[in-house]
N, C-alpha and C positions, 0 to 999 in steps of 0.2 A: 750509319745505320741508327735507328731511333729507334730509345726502350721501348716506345710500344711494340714496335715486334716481337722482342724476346717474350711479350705475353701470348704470341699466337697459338702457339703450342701446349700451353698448360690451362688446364680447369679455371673457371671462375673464382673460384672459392681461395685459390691458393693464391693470385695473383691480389685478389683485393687484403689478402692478408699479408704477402709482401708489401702490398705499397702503402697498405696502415702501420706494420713495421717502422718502414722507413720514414714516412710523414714523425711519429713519434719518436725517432731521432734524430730527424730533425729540430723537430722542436727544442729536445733538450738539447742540442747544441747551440740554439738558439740562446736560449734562457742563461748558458755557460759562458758568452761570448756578448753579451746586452750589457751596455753602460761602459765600458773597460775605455771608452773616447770621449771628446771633447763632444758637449753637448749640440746637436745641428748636422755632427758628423758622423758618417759612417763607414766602418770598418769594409776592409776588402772582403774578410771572411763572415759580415754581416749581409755584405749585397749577394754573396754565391750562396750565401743559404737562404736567405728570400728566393733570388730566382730559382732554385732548387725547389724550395717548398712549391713555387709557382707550376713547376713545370708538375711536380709531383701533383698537385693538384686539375691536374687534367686527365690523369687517371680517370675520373669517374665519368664526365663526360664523355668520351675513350671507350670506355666498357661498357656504357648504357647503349652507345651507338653499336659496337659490336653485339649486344646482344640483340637487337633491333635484327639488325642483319641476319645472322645466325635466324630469328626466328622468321625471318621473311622466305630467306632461303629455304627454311624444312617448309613452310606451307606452299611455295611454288613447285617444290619437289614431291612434296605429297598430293595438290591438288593440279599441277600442272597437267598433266594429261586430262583430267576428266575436265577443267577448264577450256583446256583446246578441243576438245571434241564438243563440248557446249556453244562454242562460237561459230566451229563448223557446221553444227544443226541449225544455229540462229543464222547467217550468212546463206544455207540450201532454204531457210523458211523466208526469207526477206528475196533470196531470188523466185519461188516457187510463185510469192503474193505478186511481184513482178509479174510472171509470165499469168497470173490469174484473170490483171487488172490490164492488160493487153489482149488478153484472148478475151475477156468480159466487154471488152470497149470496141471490138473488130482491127487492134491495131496490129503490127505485123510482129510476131513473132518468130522469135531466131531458131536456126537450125539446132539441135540438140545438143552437138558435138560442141560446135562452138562456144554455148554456154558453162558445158561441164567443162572444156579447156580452162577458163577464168576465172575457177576456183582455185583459193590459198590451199596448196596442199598440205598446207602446217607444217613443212620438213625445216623452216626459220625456226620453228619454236619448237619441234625437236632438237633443234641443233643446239638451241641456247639454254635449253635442260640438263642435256649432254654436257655443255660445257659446266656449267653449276655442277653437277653432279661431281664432275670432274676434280673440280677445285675444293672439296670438301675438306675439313681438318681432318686430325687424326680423332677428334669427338663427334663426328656427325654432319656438323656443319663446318 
């Protein structure tokens, strides 16, 4: 299991303050454990707290993307429905010009039924709201 998960659960605020926490002791362990070898060389517990700082330091691209998401998420949630009904009325007005510039021209147009069968009933994109919705945190998103 990878620390970022243990961030999925807790607020923004708390998580960037644990891993400023921690960056800062690392550091000073850093600063505790700098020079104590031959110069060129490096310590075992110099190279684990590099990679530590490093890993630590993905923290913020981590949480910038998470919050991306999070706010991608509330606007598909929030505008998803009237979005799908906007595409629905664009989709009947691009078939409507269809059957306009058919009957305009003497060319043959379809039986009624037929047309309205070949409509997206948008139950895809209910479903996949649903699911979002679904997978929400214990914050919203």
């Amino acid at each position: 299991m990878s620390w970022l998960t243990c961030f999925e659960t807790i607020d923004e605020e708390s998580a960037a303050l644990i891993m400023q926490i921690q960056l800062e002791d690392s550091k000073q362990l850093v600063s505790r454990f700098k020079g104590k070898q031959k110069e060129g060389e490096v310590s075992d517990i110099e190279l684990a707290l590099q990679l530590y700082q490093e890993e630590l330091n993905l923290f913020d691209p981590f949480r910038a993307d998470r919050q991306m998401a999070r706010s991608m998420a509330a606007a598909i949630l929030t505008d998803g429905p009237m979005l799908s009904e906007a595409a629905s009325q664009e989709q009947q007005v691009g078939q409507d010009r269809i059957l306009a510039r058919r009957f305009q021209t003497g060319g043959c147009i379809p039986e009624l039924s037929s047309s309205v069968g070949s409509l997206d009933d948008g139950s895809s994109d209910d479903e996949t709201l649903a699911k979002l919705a679904a997978k929400r945190g214990p914050y919203g998103f």
